[in-house]
KOLBAFI-966910 format. One record per residue (C-alpha): residue number from 1; residue in three letters; z, x, y. Coordinates in Angstrom, 3 decimals, m for minus. Layout:
! residues N
(NUM ala (Z X Y))
...
This chain:
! residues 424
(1 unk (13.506 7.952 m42.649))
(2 unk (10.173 6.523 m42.093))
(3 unk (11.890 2.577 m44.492))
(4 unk (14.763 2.657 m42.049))
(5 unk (11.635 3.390 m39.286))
(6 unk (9.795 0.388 m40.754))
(7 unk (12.365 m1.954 m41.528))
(8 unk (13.699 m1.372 m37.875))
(9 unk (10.545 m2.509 m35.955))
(10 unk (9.918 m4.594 m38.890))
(11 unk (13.007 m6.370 m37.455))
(12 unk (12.344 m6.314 m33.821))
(13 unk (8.713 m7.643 m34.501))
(14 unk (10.293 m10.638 m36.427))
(15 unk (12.986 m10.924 m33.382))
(16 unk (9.907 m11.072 m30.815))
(17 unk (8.062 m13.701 m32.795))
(18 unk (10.755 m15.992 m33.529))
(19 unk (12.226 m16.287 m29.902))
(20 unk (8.637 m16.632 m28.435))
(21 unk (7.143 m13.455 m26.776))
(22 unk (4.017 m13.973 m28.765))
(23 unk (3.808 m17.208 m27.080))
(24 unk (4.167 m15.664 m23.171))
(25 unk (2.293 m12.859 m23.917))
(26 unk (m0.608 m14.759 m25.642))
(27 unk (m0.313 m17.574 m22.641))
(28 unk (m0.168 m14.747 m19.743))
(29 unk (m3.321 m13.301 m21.196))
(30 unk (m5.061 m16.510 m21.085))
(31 unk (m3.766 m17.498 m18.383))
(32 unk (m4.843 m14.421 m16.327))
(33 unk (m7.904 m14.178 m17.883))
(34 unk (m8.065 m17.448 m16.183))
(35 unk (m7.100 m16.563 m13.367))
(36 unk (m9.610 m14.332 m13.231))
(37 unk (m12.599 m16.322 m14.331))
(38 unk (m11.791 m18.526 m11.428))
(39 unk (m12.175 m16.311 m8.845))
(40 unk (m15.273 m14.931 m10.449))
(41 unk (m16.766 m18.479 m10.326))
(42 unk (m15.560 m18.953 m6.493))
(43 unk (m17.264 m15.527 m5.838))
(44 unk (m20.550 m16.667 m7.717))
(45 unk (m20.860 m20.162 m6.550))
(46 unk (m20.284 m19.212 m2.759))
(47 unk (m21.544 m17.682 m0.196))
(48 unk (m19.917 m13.561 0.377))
(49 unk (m18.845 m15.236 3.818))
(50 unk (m17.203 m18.187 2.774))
(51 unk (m15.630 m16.560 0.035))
(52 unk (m14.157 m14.222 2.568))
(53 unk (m12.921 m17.329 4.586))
(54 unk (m11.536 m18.792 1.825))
(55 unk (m10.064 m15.915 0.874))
(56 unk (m8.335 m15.147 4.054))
(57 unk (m6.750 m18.576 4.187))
(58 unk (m5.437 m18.030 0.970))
(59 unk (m4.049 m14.912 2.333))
(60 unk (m2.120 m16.663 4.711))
(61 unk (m0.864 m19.884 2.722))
(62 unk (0.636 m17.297 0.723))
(63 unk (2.470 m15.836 3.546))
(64 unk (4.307 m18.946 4.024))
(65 unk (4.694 m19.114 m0.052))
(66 unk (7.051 m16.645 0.168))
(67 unk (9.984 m18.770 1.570))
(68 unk (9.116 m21.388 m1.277))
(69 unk (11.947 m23.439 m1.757))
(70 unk (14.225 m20.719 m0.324))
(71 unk (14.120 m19.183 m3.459))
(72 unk (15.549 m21.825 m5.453))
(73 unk (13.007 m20.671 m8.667))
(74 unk (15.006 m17.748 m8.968))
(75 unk (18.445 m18.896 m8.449))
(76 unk (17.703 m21.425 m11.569))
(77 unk (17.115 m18.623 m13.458))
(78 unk (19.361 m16.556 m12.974))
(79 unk (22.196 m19.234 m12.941))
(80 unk (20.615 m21.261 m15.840))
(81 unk (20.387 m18.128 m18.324))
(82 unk (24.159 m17.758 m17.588))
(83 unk (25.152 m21.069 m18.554))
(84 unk (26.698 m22.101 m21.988))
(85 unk (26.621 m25.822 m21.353))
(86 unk (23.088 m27.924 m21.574))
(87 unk (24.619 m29.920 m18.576))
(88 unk (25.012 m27.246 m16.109))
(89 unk (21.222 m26.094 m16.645))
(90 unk (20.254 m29.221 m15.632))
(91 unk (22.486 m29.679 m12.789))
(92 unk (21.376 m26.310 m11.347))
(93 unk (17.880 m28.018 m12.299))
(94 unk (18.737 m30.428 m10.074))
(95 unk (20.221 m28.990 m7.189))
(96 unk (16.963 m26.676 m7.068))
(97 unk (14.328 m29.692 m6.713))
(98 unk (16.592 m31.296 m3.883))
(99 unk (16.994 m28.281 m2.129))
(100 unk (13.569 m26.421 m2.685))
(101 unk (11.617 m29.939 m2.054))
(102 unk (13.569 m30.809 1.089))
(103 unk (12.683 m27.016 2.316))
(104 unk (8.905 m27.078 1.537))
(105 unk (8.446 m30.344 3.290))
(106 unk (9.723 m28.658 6.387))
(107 unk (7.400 m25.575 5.467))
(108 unk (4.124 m27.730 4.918))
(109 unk (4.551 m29.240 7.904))
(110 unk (5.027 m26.016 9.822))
(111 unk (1.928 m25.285 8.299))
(112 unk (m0.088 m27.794 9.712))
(113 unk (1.222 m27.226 12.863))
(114 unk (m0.091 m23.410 12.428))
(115 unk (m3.489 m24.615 12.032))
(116 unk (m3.210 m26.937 14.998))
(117 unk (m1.662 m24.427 17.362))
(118 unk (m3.353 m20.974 16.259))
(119 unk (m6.366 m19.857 15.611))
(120 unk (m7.630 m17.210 12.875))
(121 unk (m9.399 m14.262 13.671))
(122 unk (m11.930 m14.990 10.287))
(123 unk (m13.797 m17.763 12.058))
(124 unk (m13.869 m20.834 10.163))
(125 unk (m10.373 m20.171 7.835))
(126 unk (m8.602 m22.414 10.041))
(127 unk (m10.236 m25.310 8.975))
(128 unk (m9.176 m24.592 4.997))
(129 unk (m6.150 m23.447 5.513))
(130 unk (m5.469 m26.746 6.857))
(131 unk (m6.518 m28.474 4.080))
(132 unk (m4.208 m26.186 1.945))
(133 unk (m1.178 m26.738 4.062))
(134 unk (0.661 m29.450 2.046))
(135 unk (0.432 m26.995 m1.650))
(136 unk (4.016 m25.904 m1.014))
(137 unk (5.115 m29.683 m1.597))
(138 unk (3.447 m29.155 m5.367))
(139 unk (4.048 m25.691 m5.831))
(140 unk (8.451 m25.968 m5.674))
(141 unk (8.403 m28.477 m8.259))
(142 unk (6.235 m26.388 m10.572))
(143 unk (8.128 m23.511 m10.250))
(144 unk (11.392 m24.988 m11.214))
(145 unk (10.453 m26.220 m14.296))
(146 unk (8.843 m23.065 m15.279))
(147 unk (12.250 m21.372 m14.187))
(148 unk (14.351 m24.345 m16.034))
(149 unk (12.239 m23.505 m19.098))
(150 unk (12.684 m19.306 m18.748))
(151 unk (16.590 m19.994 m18.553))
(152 unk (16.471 m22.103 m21.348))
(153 unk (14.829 m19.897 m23.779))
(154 unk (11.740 m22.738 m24.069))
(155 unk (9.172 m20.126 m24.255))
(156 unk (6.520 m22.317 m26.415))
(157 unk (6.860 m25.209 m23.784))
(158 unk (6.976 m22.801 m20.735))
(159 unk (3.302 m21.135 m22.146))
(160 unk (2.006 m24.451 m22.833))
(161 unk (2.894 m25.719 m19.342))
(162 unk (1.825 m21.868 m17.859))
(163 unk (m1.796 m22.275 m19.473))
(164 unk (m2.533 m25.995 m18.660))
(165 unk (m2.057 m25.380 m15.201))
(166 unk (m4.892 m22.675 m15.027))
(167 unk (m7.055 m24.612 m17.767))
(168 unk (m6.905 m27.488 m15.053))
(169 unk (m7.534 m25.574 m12.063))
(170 unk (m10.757 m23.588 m14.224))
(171 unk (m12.213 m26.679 m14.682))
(172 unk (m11.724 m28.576 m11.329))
(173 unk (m12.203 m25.560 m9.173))
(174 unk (m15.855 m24.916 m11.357))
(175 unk (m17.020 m28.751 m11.437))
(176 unk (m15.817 m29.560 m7.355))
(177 unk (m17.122 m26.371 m6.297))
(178 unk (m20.332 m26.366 m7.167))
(179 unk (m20.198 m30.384 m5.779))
(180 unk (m18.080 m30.208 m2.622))
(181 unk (m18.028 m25.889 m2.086))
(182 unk (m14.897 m24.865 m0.513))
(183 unk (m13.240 m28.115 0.066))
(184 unk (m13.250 m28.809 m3.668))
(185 unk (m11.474 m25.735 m4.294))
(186 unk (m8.917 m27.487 m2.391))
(187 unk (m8.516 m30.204 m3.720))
(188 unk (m9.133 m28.399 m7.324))
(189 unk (m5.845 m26.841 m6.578))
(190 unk (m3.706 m30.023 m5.905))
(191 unk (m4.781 m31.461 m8.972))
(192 unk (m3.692 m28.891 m11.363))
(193 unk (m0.189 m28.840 m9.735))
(194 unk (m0.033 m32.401 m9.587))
(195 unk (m1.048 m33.207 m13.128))
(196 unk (1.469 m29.599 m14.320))
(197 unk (4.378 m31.372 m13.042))
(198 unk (3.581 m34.867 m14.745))
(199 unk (3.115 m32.124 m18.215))
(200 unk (6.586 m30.492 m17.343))
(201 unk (8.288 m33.331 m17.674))
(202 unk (6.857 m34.335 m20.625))
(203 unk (7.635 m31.587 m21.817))
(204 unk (10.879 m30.985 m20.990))
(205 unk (11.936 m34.649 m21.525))
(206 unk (14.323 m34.141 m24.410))
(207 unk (16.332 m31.809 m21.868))
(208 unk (16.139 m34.366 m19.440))
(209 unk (17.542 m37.571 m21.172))
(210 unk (21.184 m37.814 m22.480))
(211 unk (22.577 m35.174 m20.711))
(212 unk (24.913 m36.162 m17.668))
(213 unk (24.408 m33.296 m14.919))
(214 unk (28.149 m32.016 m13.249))
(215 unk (29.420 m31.202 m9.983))
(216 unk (29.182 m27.674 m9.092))
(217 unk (32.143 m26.729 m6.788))
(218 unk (31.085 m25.719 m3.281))
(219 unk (31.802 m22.039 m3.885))
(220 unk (29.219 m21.885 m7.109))
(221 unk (26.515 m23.906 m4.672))
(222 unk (27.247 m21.288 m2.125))
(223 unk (26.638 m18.353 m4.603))
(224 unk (23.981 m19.905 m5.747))
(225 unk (21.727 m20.302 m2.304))
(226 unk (22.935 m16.834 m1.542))
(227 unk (21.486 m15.615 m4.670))
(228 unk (18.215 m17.224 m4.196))
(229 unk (17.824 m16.632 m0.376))
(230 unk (18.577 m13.140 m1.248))
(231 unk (15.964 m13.125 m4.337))
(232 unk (13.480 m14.782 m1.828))
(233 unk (13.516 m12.378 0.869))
(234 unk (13.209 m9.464 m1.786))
(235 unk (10.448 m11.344 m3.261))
(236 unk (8.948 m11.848 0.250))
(237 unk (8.690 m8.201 1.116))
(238 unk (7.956 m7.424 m2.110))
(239 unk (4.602 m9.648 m2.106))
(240 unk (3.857 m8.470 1.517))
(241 unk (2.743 m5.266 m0.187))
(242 unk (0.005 m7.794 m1.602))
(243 unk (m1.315 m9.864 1.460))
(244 unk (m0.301 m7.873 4.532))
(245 unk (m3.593 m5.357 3.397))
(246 unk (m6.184 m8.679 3.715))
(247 unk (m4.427 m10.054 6.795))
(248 unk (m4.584 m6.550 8.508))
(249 unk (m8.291 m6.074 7.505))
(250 unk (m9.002 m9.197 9.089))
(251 unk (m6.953 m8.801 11.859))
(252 unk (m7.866 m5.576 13.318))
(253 unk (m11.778 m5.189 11.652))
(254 unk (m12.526 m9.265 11.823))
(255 unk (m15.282 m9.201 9.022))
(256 unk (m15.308 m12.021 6.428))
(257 unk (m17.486 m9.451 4.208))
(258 unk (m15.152 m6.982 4.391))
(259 unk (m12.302 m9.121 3.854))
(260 unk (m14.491 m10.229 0.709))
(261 unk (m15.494 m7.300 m0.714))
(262 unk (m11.201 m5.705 m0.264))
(263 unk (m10.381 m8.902 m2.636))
(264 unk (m12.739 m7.929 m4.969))
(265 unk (m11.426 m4.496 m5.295))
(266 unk (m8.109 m6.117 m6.109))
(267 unk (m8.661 m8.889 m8.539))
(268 unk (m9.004 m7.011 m11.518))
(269 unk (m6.099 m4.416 m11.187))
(270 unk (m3.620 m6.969 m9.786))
(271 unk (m4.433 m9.470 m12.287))
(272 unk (m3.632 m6.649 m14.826))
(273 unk (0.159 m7.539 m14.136))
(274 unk (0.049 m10.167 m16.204))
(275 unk (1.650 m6.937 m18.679))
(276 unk (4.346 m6.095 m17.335))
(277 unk (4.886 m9.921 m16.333))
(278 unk (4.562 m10.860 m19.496))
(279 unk (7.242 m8.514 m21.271))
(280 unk (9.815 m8.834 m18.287))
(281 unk (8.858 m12.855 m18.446))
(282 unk (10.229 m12.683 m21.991))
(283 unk (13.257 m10.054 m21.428))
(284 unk (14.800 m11.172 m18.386))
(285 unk (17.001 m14.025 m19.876))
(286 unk (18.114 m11.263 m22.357))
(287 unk (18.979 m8.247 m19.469))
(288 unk (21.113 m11.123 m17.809))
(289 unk (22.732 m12.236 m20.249))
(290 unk (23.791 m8.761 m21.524))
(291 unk (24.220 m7.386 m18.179))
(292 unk (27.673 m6.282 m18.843))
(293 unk (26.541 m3.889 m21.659))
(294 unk (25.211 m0.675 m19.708))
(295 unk (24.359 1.204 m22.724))
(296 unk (22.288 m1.481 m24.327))
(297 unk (19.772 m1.659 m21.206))
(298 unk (19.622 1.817 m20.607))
(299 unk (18.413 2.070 m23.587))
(300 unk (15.765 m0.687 m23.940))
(301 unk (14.852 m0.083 m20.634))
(302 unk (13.718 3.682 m21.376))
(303 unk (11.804 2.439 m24.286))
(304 unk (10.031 m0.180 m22.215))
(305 unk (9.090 2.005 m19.369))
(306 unk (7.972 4.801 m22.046))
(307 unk (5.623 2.133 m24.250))
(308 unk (4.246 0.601 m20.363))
(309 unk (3.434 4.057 m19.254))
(310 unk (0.992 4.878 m22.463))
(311 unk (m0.299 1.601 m22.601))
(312 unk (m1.271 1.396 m19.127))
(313 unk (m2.277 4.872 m18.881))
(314 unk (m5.362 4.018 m21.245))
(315 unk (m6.051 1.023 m18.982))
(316 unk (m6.134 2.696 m15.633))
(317 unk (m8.119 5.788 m17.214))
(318 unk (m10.991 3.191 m18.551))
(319 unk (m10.653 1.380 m15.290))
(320 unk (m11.185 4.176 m13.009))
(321 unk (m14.137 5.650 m14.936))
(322 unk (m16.100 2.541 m15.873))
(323 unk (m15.597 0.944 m11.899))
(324 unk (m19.334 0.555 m10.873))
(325 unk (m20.503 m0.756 m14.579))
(326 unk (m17.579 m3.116 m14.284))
(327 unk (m17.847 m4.087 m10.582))
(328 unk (m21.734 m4.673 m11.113))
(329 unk (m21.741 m6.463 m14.649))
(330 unk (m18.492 m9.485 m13.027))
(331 unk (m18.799 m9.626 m9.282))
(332 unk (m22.784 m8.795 m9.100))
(333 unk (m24.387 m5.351 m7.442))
(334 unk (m23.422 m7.278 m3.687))
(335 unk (m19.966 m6.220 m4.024))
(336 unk (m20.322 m2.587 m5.262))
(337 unk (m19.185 m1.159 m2.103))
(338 unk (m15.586 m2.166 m3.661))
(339 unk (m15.951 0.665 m6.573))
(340 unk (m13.746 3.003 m4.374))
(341 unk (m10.871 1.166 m3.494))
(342 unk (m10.846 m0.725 m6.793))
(343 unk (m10.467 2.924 m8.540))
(344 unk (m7.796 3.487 m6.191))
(345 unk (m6.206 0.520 m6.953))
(346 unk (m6.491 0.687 m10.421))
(347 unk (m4.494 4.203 m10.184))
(348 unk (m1.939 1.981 m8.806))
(349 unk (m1.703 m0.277 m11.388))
(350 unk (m0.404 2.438 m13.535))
(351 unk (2.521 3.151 m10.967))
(352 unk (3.433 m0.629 m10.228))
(353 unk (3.140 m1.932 m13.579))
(354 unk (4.951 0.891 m15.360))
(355 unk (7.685 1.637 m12.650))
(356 unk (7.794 m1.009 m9.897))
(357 unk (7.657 m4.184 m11.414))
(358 unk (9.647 m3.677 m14.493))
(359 unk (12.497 m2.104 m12.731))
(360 unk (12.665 m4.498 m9.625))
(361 unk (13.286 m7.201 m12.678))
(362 unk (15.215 m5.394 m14.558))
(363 unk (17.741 m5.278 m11.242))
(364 unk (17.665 m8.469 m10.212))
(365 unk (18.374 m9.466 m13.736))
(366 unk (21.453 m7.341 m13.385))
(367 unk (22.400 m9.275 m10.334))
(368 unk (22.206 m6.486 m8.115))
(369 unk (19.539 m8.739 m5.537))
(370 unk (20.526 m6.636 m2.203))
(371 unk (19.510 m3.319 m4.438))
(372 unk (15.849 m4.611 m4.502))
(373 unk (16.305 m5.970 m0.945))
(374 unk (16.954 m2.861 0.796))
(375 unk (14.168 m1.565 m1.354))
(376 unk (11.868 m3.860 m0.377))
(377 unk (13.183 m3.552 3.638))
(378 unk (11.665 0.051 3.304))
(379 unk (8.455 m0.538 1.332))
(380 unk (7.572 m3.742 3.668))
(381 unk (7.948 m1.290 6.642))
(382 unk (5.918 1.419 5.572))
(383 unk (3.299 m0.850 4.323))
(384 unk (3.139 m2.343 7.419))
(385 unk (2.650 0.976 9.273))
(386 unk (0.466 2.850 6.777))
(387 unk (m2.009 m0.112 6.849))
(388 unk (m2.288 m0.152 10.682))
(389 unk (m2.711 3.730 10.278))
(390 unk (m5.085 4.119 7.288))
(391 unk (m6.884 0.430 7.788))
(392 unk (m8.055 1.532 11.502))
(393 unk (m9.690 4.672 10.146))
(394 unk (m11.219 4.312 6.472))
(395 unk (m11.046 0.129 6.240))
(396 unk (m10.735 m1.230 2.814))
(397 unk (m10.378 1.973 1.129))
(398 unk (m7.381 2.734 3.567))
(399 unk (m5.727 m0.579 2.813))
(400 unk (m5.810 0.606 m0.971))
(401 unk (m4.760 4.048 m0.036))
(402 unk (m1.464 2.273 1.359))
(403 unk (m0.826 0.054 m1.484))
(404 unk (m0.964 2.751 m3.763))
(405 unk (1.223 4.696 m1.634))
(406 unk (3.718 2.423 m1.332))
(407 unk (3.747 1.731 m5.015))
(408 unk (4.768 5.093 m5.390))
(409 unk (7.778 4.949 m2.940))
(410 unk (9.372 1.369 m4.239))
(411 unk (8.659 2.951 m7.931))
(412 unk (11.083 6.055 m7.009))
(413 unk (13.890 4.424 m5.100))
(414 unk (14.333 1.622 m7.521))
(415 unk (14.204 3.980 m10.238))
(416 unk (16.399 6.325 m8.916))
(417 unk (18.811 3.232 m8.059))
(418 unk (18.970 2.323 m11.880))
(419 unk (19.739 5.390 m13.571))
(420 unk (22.530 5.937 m10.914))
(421 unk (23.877 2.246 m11.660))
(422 unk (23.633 2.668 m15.586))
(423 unk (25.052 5.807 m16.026))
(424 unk (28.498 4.882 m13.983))
C-alpha cells in the first residue's frame, strides 16, 4: 500500500513539474511577494495622506478595469485551450487584440472625461487618476498574451513574462518615487506594461511567425464575445467585492487616512491569493479540456479544496494571531489601527481562497459562465448593501466585516452549484 501510495504522487509530482506548475507557482510567489514589496515601498516613501489618495484613485481605475477589453482575456482562454490547431489559437489571439484594444481606447478616454467632469470625494485623487487614465490601452494587450500563453500550455514563458512585469514596476515605482512621489508611480506603471508587451512578443515569437491565422465563421465570433462579455461581467461583480469597500469608505467617511489605513488591512490577506491563483492558473487549461469527464473533476476537485483548506488554515491561524507584530514590523506602528480588520480579513482568506476562488474557476472552466454570473449578481448586491450598513457604523472594520461575509455566501452557492452539476 504505502509503494503504490508513493509511486502514485511520485507520478503526479513528476506530471506537475514537467508541464510547468513549479514554474507558476514559483513566479506567483515572486511575483506577489512583489507585489507586495511595492506597496510597502509606496506606503514608506509617502506621506499616510497621499498614499490614501493614491490609493483611492487606484480604487477607481480599477472600477473601469473591469470592462477591460470586454473580456476578451478570458474568451482566449477558454477558446484557445479548446483548440487542436496552432492556427486557430492565434486567430482567436488575434481577434482578442482588435477587439479588446478598440474597446479600451473607448474606455481610456471615458476615463479622462471622468476626471474632467467629476470630482472625487478624497481631495486631490482626481488629479492621479487622470494621469492613470490611459493604463487600460497597456493593460488589454498584456493580458492577452498572458491568456494566449495559459491556453497554450507555455507556462515557463507565461512566468517569465508574469515576473518581469512586477520586477519592472519594483524598480521604477522605488527609483521615480522617491524622485517624482506620486506622479512617478504613474508613470512607473506605464513602463512595466509597455516594456511586458515588447517581452511577450519576444517571447511568444515562434508562435507568432509561420502560422497563417483562419477565418472564424460569424457564429464562433458570436460565441466567442458572448463568452467573454459574460466572463467579464462575472469577473466585474466578482472584483466589486474588492474595491466597492475603499470607494464606500471614501465616499460616505471622506478620510484619506482611513482610506489608507483599510488598504493596509487588505494587502497582506488579498495578496495571499496568489495560492489558490496559482494552482487554478495551472489547472484551468486541464478542467476545460476534460470538461466532459464529470467523474474526473469531481474528484480532483475534492482533493484540491481538501489540500487548500489545511494549507490555508495554518496561514490564516498565524495571520490572525501574529497581526500587530506583523502590522508593526512591514507597514510601521502608524498603521496599527488596521490589526482588527486585517484579522478579520485574514479569516476571510481562508473562506475565499479555499471555497470561492477555486470553485468560481473551476465553473467557468466548465463553461457554465451564467452559473458564476448569477452568483456574482447576488454577492455584488449584498456587498453593496452590507457595506453601506456596516461601513456607516464601525468604518473600516465594517467594510471587512462585509467582505468576509460575503465570502461566505458566494463560497456556499457556488459550491452548492457544483456538486449539483457533477453529480447529474
Amino acid at each position: 500500500m504505502k509503494t503504490w501510495f508513493n509511486k502514485k504522487w511520485g507520478r503526479e509530482l513528476a506530471f506537475l513539474v514537467k508541464n510547468g506548475f513549479i514554474h507558476i507557482f514559483s513566479a506567483n510567489l515572486i511575483n506577489r511577494i512583489i507585489q507586495f514589496g511595492i506597496s510597502v515601498v509606496i506606503a514608506r516613501i509617502i506621506s499616510k495622506e497621499s498614499f490614501g489618495q493614491f490609493s483611492y484613485a487606484l480604487n477607481i481605475l480599477n472600477f473601469f478595469l473591469l470592462l477591460d477589453g470586454l473580456g476578451v482575456s478570458s474568451g482566449l482562454l477558454q477558446f484557445g485551450s479548446k483548440t487542436k490547431e496552432h492556427s486557430e489559437a492565434l486567430s482567436f489571439l488575434k481577434f482578442s487584440l482588435l477587439v479588446g484594444a478598440s474597446f479600451n481606447i473607448l474606455l481610456a478616454l471615458s476615463i479622462f472625461a471622468f476626471t474632467i467632469f467629476f470630482d472625487l470625494p478624497i481631495a486631490g485623487s482626481r488629479r492621479f487618476l487622470q494621469m492613470l487614465s490611459f493604463v487600460p490601452l497597456v493593460t488589454v494587450i498584456f493580458n492577452c498574451f498572458q491568456s494566449f500563453m495559459r491556453a497554450k500550455i507555455m507556462n515557463k514563458q507565461f512566468s517569465i513574462l508574469t515576473v518581469f512585469n512586477t520586477v519592472v514596476l519594483f524598480v521604477f515605482t522605488t527609483i521615480w518615487g522617491l524622485l517624482f512621489d506620486v506622479t512617478g508611480l504613474v508613470v512607473a506603471r506605464y513602463t512595466a506594461f509597455v516594456l511586458s508587451i515588447l517581452l511577450a512578443l519576444y517571447l511568444a515569437e515562434e508562435q507568432l511567425n509561420g502560422f497563417k491565422a483562419v477565418h472564424f465563421p460569424k457564429d464562433i465570433r458570436r460565441s466567442f464575445m458572448i463568452f467573454s462579455v459574460v466572463s467579464m461581467l462575472t469577473n466585474s461583480i466578482s472584483q466589486i467585492l474588492y474595491l466597492i469597500d475603499t470607494f464606500l469608505i471614501g465616499l460616505m467617511i471622506r478620510s484619506e487616512t482611513i482610506v489608507a489605513t483599510y488598504k493596509i488591512s487588505t494587502l497582506i490577506p488579498f495578496s495571499l491569493y496568489f495560492i489558490p491563483m496559482s494552482i487554478m492558473t495551472f489547472a484551468y487549461p486541464y478542467f476545460a479540456k476534460y470538461s466532459d469527464d464529470k467523474m474526473l473533476v469531481r474528484h480532483y476537485y475534492r482533493r484540491l479544496t481538501w489540500g487548500l483548506f489545511a494549507l490555508n488554515s495554518v496561514i490564516s491561524l498565524l495571520l490572525i494571531a501574529f497581526a500587530p507584530f506583523v502590522i508593526r514590523l512591514v507597514f510601521g506602528s502608524n498603521y496599527l489601527d488596521a490589526v482588527v480588520p486585517f484579522r478579520i480579513l485574514s479569516f476571510g482568506y481562508l473562506i475565499a481562497g479555499t471555497f470561492r476562488i477555486p470553485s468560481g474557476n473551476l465553473i467557468a472552466s466548465l463553461g457554465k459562465v451564467k452559473a458564476n454570473f448569477y452568483n456574482a449578481v447576488i454577492s455584488g448586491i449584498a456587498n453593496v448593501i452590507l457595506d453601506i450598513l456596516l461601513i456607516k457604523y464601525y468604518g473600516a472594520v465594517g467594510a471587512a466585516i462585509a467582505t468576509v461575509l460575503i465570502f461566505v455566501i458566494s463560497s456556499a452557492v457556488s459550491g452548492w452549484y457544483l456538486n449539483k452539476y457533477l453529480r447529474e
